[in-house]
N, C-alpha and C positions, 0 to 999 in steps of 0.2 A: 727301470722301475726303482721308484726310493726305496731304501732299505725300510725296513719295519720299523727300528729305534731310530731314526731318521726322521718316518711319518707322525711318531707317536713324541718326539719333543718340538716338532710345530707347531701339532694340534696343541700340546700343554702350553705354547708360547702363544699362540694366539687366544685361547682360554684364556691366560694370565691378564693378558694384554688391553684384551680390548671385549670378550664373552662370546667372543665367536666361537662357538664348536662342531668342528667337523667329524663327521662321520667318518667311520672306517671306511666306507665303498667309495669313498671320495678321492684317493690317490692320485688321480689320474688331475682329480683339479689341482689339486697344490703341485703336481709338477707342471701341468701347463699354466698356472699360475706364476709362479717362483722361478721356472728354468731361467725364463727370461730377467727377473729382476739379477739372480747370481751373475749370469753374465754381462749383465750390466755394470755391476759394481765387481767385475773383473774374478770369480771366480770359475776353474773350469768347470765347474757343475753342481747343481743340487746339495748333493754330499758336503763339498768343499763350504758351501754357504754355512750348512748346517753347522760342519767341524768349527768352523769360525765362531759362528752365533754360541756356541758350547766353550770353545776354551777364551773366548775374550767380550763377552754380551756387549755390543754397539748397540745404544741407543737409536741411533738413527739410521741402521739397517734393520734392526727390530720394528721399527717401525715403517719402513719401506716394503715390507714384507707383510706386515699387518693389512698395510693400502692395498697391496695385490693382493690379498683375499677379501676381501670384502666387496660387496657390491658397489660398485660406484652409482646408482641407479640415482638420477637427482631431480625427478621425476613427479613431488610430494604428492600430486593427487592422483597418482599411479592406479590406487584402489578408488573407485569413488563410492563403492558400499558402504564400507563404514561412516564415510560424512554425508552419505544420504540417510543412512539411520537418524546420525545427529540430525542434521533438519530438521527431520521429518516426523524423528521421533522424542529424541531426548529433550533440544530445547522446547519446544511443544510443553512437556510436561511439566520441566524447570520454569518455564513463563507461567506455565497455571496456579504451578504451588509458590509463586513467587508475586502473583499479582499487587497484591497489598504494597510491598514495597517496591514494586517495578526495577529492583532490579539484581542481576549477576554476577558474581566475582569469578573470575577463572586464575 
C-alpha cells in the first residue's frame, strides 16, 4: 500500500498539473495506475517514483503520470443527454429569440 505522504503528494501533483482530484478512498487507483508507469521508467516501486518526482521534479515523468490517471475515454458522445438537451432544447430557443437575424455565434 502507498504510504500516506506518498498518496497525498500525487494527489497535489496532479491537482497542480492538470485539476484532477482524487479522492482519499482512491489509493488503490493511483497504485494500480502508477505501479506500472514506475516500472516502466525503471523504478523499483511506487515509493521510488515518488522519491524521484520530490528530490528532482521531471517534467516529462510528471507528465507520464498525469496520463496514467486520467481517463483516456476518447469516446466524445459518450453521454448523449446533454446534446439531446442542446437539440432539442437549447438551440430551439436560441433559433426563436434569434429569428430576426437568422443567425448564431458559438
Amino acid at each position: 500500500m502507498i504510504p500516506a505522504d506518498d498518496y497525498r503528494f500525487l494527489c497535489g501533483l496532479l491537482l497542480a498539473a492538470n485539476g484532477l482530484s482524487i479522492r482519499e478512498d482512491k489509493q488503490y487507483l493511483i497504485e494500480r495506475r502508477l505501479s506500472p508507469v514506475a516500472r516502466s521508467l525503471g523504478f523499483a516501486d511506487l515509493t521510488a517514483l515518488v522519491r524521484a518526482l520530490r528530490e528532482k521534479p521531471d517534467p516529462d515523468t510528471a507528465r507520464l503520470v498525469c496520463e496514467a490517471m486520467t481517463t483516456s475515454e476518447s469516446l466524445f458522445f459518450r453521454d448523449g443527454k446533454p446534446f439531446d438537451f442542446l437539440r432539442d432544447r437549447i438551440l430551439p430557443e436560441l433559433l426563436a429569440t434569434r429569428r430576426a437575424s437568422r443567425r448564431l455565434r458559438f
